[in-house]
C-alpha positions in Angstrom: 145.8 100.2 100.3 141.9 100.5 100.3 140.1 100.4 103.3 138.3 97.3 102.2 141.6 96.0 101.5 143.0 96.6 104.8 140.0 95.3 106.6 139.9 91.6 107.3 136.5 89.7 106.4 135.2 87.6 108.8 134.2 84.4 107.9 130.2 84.3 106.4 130.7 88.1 105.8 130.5 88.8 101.4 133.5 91.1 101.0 130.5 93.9 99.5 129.5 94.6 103.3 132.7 96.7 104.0 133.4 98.9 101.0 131.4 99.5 97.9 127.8 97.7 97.3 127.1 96.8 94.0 124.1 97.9 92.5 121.5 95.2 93.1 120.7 92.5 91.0 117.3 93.0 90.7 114.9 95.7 89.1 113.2 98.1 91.8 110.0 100.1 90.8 108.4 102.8 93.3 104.6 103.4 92.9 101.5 105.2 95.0 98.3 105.3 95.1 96.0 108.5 96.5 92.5 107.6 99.0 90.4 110.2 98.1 87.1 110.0 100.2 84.6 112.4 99.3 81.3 112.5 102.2 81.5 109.2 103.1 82.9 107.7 99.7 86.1 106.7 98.2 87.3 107.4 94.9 88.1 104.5 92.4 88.9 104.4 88.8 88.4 101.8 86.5 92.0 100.7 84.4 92.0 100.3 80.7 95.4 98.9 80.7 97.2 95.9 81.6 96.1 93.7 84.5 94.1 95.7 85.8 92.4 96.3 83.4 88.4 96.7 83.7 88.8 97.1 87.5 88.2 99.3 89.9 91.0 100.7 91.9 92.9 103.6 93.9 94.2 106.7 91.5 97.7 105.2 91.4 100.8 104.6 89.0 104.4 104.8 89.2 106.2 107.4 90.4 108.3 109.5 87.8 112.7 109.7 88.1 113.4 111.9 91.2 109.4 112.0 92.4 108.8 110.9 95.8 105.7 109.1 96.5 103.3 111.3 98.2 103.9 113.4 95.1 102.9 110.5 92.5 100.2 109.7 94.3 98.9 113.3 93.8 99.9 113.6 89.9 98.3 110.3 89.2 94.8 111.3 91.2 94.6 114.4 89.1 96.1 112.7 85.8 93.6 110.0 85.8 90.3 112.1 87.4 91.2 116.1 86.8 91.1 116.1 90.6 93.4 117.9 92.9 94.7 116.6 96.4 96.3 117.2 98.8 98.2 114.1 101.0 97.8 114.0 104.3 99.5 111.0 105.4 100.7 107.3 104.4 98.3 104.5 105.1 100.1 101.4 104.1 102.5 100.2 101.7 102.3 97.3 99.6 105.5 94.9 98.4 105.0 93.0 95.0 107.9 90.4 93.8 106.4 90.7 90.4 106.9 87.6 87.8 109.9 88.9 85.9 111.5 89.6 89.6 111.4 93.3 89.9 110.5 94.5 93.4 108.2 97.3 93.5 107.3 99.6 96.6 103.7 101.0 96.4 103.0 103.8 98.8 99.0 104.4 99.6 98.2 107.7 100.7 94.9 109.1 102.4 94.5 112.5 100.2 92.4 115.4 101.1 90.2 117.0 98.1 91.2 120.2 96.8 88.8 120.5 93.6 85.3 120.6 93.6 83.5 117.3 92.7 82.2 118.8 89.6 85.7 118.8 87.8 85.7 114.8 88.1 86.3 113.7 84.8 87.9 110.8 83.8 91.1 110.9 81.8 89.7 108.4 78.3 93.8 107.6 77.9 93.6 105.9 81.2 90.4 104.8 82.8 86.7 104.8 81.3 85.4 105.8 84.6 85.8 107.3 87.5 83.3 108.1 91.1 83.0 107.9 94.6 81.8 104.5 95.8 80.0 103.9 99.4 80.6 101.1 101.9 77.9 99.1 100.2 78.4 100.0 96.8 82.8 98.6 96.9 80.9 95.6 98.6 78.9 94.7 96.0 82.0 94.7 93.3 82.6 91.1 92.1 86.1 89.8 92.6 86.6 90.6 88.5 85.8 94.1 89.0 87.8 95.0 91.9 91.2 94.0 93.6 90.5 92.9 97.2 93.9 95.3 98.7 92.4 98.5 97.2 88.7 97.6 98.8 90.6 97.2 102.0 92.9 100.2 102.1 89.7 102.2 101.4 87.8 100.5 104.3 91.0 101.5 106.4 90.7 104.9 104.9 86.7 104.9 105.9 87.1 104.0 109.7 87.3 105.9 112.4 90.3 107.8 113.0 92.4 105.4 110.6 96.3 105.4 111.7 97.9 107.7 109.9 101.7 108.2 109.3 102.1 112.1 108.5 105.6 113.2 106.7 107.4 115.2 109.1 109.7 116.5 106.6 111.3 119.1 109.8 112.8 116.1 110.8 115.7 115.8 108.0 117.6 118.9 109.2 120.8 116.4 110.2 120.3 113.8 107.1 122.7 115.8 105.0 119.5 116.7 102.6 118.9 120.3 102.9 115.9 120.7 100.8 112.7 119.4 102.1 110.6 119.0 98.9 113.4 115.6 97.9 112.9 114.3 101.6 110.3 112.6 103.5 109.8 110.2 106.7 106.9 109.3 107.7 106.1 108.3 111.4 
């Protein structure tokens, strides 16, 4: 006999909770987005594609089979600008219960700049432009041109000492996953 067979349910309790889960019913999607700031700016791009399209936003996009966040959020920055980062920690996280009911998770990331400026070029197959925006310059971006959640993570980004919730990867040594580089908690 199983050992969800030889447990008894309680009452209210779906069978599911003591053996075997089924996969969920609904669509999950992971995505992340990179803060770049640059002397006082923030990096946006302007999307070609989708609803977003003609809008300035975060580097962002979904994250690939078996990539973690941090490391999307990376990939896209330099994918969509020719920029290098590095991420230094996780500075919010958006839920979206899209339309067709898929659920998707996307991570924002404050990222430190690795490449010089002068290798900013924006990627044509994704975004027709790409710079660092002031304070005053995000501010004066119409509510067509802009998305008012990137405009605020990039305000958070800008203040002082922003809270910041660095991986401390060190901490999976008892999580059964030996290998930090497919691991991450961030506190």
């Amino acid at each position: 006999m199983s050992q969800k067979e030889s447990l008894e349910v309680p009452p209210g309790v779906p069978p599911d909770v003591l053996g075997e889960r089924p996969l969920p019913k609904r669509p999950l999607s992971i995505g992340a987005g990179a803060v770049v700031i640059h002397e006082g700016r923030v990096l946006l791009v302007r999307n070609i594609r989708g609803v977003t399209r003609g809008r300035y936003l975060l580097p962002a996009g979904r994250a690939e089979p078996d990539e973690l966040p941090d490391r999307t959020a990376a990939r896209e920055a330099f994918e969509e600008t020719n920029l290098r980062v590095e991420i230094e920690g996780l500075l919010g996280v958006r839920l979206w219960v899209m339309d067709d009911g898929e659920h998707n998770y996307f991570f924002m990331f404050l990222a430190r700049l690795i490449s010089p400026v002068s290798e900013l070029r924006p990627n044509p197959a994704e975004v027709d432009d790409a710079r660092f925006f002031s304070l005053d310059e995000m501010d004066a971006l119409g509510a067509d041109e802009t998305w008012s959640g990137a405009i605020a993570i990039a305000r958070k980004a800008l203040s002082s000492g922003p809270s910041l919730w660095p991986n401390d990867a060190g901490l999976s040594d008892r999580s059964g996953v030996d290998i930090p580089e497919r691991w991450r908690i961030w506190m």
